[in-house]
Phi, psi and omega in degrees: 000127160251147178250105263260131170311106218230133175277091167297125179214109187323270182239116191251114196237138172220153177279171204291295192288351175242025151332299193284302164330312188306314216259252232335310178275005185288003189023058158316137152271304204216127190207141170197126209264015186281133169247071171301308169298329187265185187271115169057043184269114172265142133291101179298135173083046231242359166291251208315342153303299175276002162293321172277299209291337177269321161318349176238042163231057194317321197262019176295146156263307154234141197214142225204118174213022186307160196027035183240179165283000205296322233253352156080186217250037188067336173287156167275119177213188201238125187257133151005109157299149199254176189274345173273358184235118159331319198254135188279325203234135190244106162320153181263150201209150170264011123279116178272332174292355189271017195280002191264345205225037174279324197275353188211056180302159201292159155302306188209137147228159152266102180263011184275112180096011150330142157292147179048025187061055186317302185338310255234343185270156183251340196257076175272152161264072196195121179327300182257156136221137179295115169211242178202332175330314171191150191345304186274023160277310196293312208271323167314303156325310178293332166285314160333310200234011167329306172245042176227109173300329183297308167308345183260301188295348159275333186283325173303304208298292177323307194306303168322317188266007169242349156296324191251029120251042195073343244258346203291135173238337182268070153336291222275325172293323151310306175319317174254029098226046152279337160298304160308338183280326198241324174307293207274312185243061191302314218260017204229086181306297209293340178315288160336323198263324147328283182297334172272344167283333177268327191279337158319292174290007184263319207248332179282337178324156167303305167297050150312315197278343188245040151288112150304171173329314207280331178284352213242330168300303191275000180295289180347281174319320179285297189323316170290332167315279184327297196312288183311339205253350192189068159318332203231007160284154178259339165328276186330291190298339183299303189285313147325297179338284197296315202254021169263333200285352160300320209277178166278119183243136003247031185294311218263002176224059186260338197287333186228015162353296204275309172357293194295308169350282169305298145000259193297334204260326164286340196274319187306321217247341164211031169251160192314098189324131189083318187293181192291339186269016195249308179254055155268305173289331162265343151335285187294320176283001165296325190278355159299305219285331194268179195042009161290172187258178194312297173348292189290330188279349185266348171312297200298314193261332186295320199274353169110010161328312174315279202287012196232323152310282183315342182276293171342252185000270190305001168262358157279303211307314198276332188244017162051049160254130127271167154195187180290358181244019183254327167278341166276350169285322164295306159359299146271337161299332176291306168312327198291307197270014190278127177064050172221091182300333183283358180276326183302308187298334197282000193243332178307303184320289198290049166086356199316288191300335190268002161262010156270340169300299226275297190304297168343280176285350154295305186228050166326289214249029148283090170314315176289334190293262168312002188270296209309307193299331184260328152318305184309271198337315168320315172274346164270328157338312193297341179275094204309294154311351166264345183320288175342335210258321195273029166305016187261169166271008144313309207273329217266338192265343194275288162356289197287339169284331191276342185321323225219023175297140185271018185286161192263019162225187174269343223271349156299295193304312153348258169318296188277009142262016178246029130252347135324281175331317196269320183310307183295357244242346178287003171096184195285296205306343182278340208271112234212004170287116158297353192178128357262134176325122184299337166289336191291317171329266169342320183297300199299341213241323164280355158300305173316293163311275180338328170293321188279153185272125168283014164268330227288136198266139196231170189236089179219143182227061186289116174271013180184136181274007205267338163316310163318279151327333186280311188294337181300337212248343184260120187275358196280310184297332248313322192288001174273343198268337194279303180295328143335270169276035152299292185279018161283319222280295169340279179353268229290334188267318194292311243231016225281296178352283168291310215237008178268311171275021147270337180304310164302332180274355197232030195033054181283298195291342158254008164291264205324303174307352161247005175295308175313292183293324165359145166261337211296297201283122207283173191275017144298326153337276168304325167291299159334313172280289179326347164280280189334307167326310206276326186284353183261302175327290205278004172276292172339293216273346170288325200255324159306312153308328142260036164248015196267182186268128189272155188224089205262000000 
């Protein structure tokens, strides 16, 4: 559908007797006469007004009378033949001033916001028409009224009540327009606010699916605009939010990554604490920040992620709330830093181990909390030049204590003995803490392991076995090799699908196999890898068997 060019003309004054002669010579095509901005604009006479004015327009095509009264009061009557019509007899119309164009209806009329709900009549005489009645009334108007903003924010508002009642059937025309709709008027908040609220019900819809790459792109993009012009509506980012949270995050926006970033990051940092729209926006960006590669994760700590966490952090810790969005600020930062040693320091640097502390002792018994806390921490262990710091005999008792944590799952104790493991694995001479005593520790964390089940289904995502694998090698240590290939040994038998052939791709099965010939690692050690070994075999041999060639 395109859109046809319009003469407007605001109030049309001609004197009585030379009426017709005026508009004649004018060959109007296309003319409009819409009072949309006022309030109560009336005609007098306004059957017989629109009756003269179109008869003595022979060559119309679109006529446009949205917010007057022209369209009379729906009944169907037979208007007078005039002196200008030939024909004694006038087909009947439910616009009586159109009865002269029943047999050579219009291209386009406009009816929105007719007096008495013209729209709404069925026997108009005209191919388009602009209303409200229904959906192809609706999509015509958005085009129609594409650069009068006041009216396209009413026309969204229609479009809106029939996606988020199902009721919508050109799904993809709807879409584009309300995308143009948002495009041509970035500066026109309630517009913004309007389209985005329509676009929620466009992508959460059943027909979801047969938006392509390329539709998907520019929704997106227009959406970060709207977001990006009017950042500080609470609406707006409420609405942004809400319909990015549809998409596959952070596969289907990878493309306007830092745009959204910056985004989100405003929303964590000056939107209402606590409120639904702050934590909404760190939802997504934990889901940015995860399954991305380094690149994005170091994005993510440059643009001030970190530090904009640790604010978060320290303004629950001073009025001692919890809530999801204070486990979820450990959340991401646990994302941020995984294998990106400078997010680990920017979170030591900001205060870190002491708002860990802080939660700790505050929210002893949030598990998930603590899961999130020792994850992260996991990841700054890995780091070899950061190992140190954590060096007290604070942060070391507090390690040895979560060993024995009473939670229903492993992944506290877990986690703070694969950061023990990377403490110890620098050897006696690093451990430079008098208490508590590294044997004493090591003793504590093989105990530990020995309690957990090797069924146990875990809530983890190793994109790289090499934290791992490194420790499978120190041999000065055995008990750092032990909690390593503990958690290989889990992986690969609970996970085999995902993780037997990252062990393997990362040479994990020839680590094992000299672990195995060894004298070092006592035999519990050797028992684990010799599991890990059988569990990469028979998935291998699972996956041969089903490529292999049917001989039928």
């Amino acid at each position: 559908m395109t859109k046809v060019p319009m003469i407007m003309l605001p109030f049309l004054t001609v004197c009585k007797d030379s009426a017709p002669e005026t508009l004649l010579e004018l060959c109007l095509k296309h003319l409009d006469i819409s009072q949309l901005k006022e309030k109560n604009v009336t005609f007098r006479n306004e059957n017989h007004m629109l009756a003269m004015l179109v008869e003595s327009l022979p060559h119309l095509t679109s006529l446009d009378i949205s917010g007057t009264n022209l369209a009379g009061t729906g009944v169907a009557e037979r208007c007078p033949a005039s002196k200008y019509q030939q024909q004694e007899y006038v087909p009947q119309t439910d616009i009586p001033g159109l009865s002269s164009r029943v047999l050579n209806p219009l291209e386009f009329l406009g009816l929105y916001g007719t007096h008495h709900d013209a729209c709404h009549r069925h026997d108009i005489p005209a191919k388009m028409v602009s209303g409200d009645a229904n959906e192809d009334q609706i999509l015509v108007a958005a085009v129609a009224y594409i650069e009068r903003p006041a009216v396209l924010q009413k026309v969204l508002n229609d479009l809106y009540r029939f996606l988020r009642d199902e009721t919508c059937q050109n799904i993809r025309y709807a879409l584009y327009a309300v995308l143009e709709a948002m495009d041509r008027h970035l500066g026109e908040k309630h517009i913004q606010i309007s389209g985005s609220a329509t676009l929620f019900y466009i992508v959460k819809g059943k027909e979801k699916h047969i938006f392509g790459v390329k539709e998907k792109r520019r929704l997106i993009c227009t959406l970060i605009n709207g977001m990006s012009a009017h950042r500080d509506d609470d609406t707006m980012m409420r609405n942004g939010c809400l319909t990015l949270f549809q998409f596959k995050i952070p596969d289907d926006v990878l493309f306007d990554y830092e745009r959204l970033v910056h985004i989100l990051l405003h929303i964590v940092s000056e939107m209402e604490q606590g409120g639904f729209v702050q934590r909404i926006g760190i939802y997504l960006l934990n889901l940015l920040a995860c399954q991305v590669d380094g690149v994005q994760k170091q994005l993510l700590g440059d643009l001030g992620a970190i530090s904009q966490m640790l604010t978060l952090i320290e303004d629950r810790l001073a009025r001692k709330v919890f809530d999801d969005a204070l486990e979820v600020a450990w959340s991401t930062m646990w994302n941020v830093t995984d294998e990106t040693a400078i997010n680990c320091q920017r979170f030591l640097d900001g205060r870190g181990m002491e708002f860990f502390l802080g939660c700790l002792n505050t929210f002893p018994h949030r598990e998930e909390l603590l899961r999130n806390m020792m994850g992260l921490l996991g990841n700054v262990a890995e780091v070899q030049v950061l190992r140190q710091r954590l060096m007290t005999g604070q942060f070391v008792s507090v390690f040895a204590d979560l060993l024995d944590t009473g939670s229903e799952g492993i992944e506290i104790s877990y986690n703070a003995a694969g950061v023990l493991s990377h403490m110890a694995s620098d050897g006696p001479a690093a451990w430079t803490v008098k208490s508590p005593r590294r044997e004493d520790v090591l003793q504590r964390m093989v105990a530990a392991i020995d309690r957990w089940d090797l069924e146990t289904e875990r809530n983890i995502n190793y994109r790289s076995f090499e934290p791992i694998l490194y420790l499978s090698k120190v041999y000065h240590t055995p008990e750092c090799q032990h909690w390593a290939i503990w958690a290989l040994a889990n992986l690969t038998r609970v996970y085999p699908t995902r993780y037997c052939s990252l062990v393997e791709s990362e040479g994990g099965i020839h680590i094992l196999e000299e672990i195995i010939r060894n004298e070092k690692p006592y035999p519990r050690i050797k028992e684990l890898a010799a599991m890990v070994i059988m569990h990469c075999r028979e998935y291998k041999e699972t996956v041969l068997e089903a490529v292999a060639p049917f001989n039928g």
